[in-house]
N, C-alpha and C positions, 0 to 999 in steps of 0.2 A: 623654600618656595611655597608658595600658599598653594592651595586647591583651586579650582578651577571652579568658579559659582557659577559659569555659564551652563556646565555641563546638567542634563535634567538629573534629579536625583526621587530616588524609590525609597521610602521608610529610611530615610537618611544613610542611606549608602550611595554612593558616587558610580557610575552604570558602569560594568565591564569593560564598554568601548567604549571611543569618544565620536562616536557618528552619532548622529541624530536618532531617533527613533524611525523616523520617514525613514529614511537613508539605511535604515539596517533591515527593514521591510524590505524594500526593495532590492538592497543585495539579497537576502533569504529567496525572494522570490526570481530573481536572478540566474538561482541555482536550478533553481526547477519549482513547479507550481506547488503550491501549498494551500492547503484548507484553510481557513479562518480558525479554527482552536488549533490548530499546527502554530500559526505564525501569533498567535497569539503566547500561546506556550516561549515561544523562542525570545520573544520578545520582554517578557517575562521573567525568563531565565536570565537575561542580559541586562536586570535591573530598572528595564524602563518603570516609572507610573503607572499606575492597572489606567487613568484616566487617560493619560495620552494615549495607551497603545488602544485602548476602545476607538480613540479620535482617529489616530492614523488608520485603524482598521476601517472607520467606518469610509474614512474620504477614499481609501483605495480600492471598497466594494461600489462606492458611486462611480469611479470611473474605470470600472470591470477588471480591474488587475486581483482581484479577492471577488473569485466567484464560484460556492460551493459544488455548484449544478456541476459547471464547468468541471471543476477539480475531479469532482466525482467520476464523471461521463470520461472524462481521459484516464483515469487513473484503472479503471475497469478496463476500457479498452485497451489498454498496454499490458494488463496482469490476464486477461482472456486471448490474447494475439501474443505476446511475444511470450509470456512466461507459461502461458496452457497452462493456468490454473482453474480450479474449477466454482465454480460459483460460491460455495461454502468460503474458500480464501480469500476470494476476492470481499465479499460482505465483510469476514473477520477486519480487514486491511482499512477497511470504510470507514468501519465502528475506530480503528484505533487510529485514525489520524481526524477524529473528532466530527467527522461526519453524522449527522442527526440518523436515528431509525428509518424515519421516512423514506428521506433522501435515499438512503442506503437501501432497503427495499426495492423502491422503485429503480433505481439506477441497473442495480442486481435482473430486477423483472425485465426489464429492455435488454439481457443478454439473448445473443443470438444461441438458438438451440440447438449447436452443435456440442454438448461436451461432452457424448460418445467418442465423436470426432475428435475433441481435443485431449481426452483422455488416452486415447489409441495410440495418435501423435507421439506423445510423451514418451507415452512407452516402449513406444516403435525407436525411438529418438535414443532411449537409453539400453538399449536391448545390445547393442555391442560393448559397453562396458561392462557387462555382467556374462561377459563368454565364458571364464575361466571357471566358473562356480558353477555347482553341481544344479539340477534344477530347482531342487526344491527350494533352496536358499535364494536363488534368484527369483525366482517368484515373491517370494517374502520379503525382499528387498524392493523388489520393484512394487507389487501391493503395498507397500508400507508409503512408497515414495510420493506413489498416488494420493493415497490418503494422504498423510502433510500436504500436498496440495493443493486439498480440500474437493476434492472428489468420493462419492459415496463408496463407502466400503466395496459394496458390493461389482459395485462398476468396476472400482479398482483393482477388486478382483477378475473380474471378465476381462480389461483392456488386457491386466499381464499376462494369464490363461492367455488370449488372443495373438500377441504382442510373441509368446517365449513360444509358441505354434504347441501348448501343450493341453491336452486332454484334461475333462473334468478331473478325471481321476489323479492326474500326475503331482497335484499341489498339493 
């Protein structure tokens, strides 16, 4: 059986699916919202043409389904509200799903300035899982946790000090 010449093809390879380039945007975005260099990547990976998926990208930022700001401003508000990370991870998260410095600053700047608060939370949140361990290790478990979740060392060290109800001296 012959190949299929309808199918778009990339530097002469035949695209992993047989959906349109449109059509696999739109599933991608489907899933859940995606940056423009995310769905560019994907799209990418799947063979398309670097030309079509510019084209499909750019007709799908005309009519607001690819929109960075957007992407941005949600993707912080759910990584600052549901996962209490702290501003450092969120930025990190920015930059890696192709978000511009800019963007990623300014998105970041507009965080509400709780992340005392959302550090405490955390720790407060995780402080029954770490019952069985002596303190000192759960402190260092938990400061370490904080940190990966890009909160400053030092905070990280105060929420879990605060968090494990232990004295400067006990960590």
């Amino acid at each position: 059986m012959a190949p299929d010449s309808s199918a778009p093809v990339a530097h002469g390879r035949a695209p992993k699916h047989p959906k349109s380039c449109h059509e696999r945007a739109l599933g991608l975005l489907a899933v859940r919202p995606r940056s423009r260099r995310e769905l560019e990547r994907r799209l990418l990976q799947a063979r398309f043409d670097l030309d079509e998926v510019r084209d499909v990208l750019a007709r799908l930022e005309g009519v607001g389904l690819v929109d960075d700001g957007a992407f941005a401003r949600q993707y912080a508000e759910h990584r600052f509200r549901s996962r209490r990370e702290g501003r450092r991870a969120v930025a990190d998260g920015l930059r890696a799903a192709g978000i511009s410095p800019e963007l990623t600053e300014a998105t970041v700047g507009e965080a509400p300035d709780d992340e005392e608060e959302r550090a405490l939370s955390l720790a407060r949140s995780r402080v029954p899982r770490l019952a069985g361990l002596e303190p000192a290790r759960a402190f260092t478990r938990l400061s370490s946790l904080l940190t990966r979740r890009g909160y400053a060392p030092e905070l990280a060290r105060r929420s879990a000090r605060i968090a494990l109800e232990l004295s400067a001296g006990e960590d």
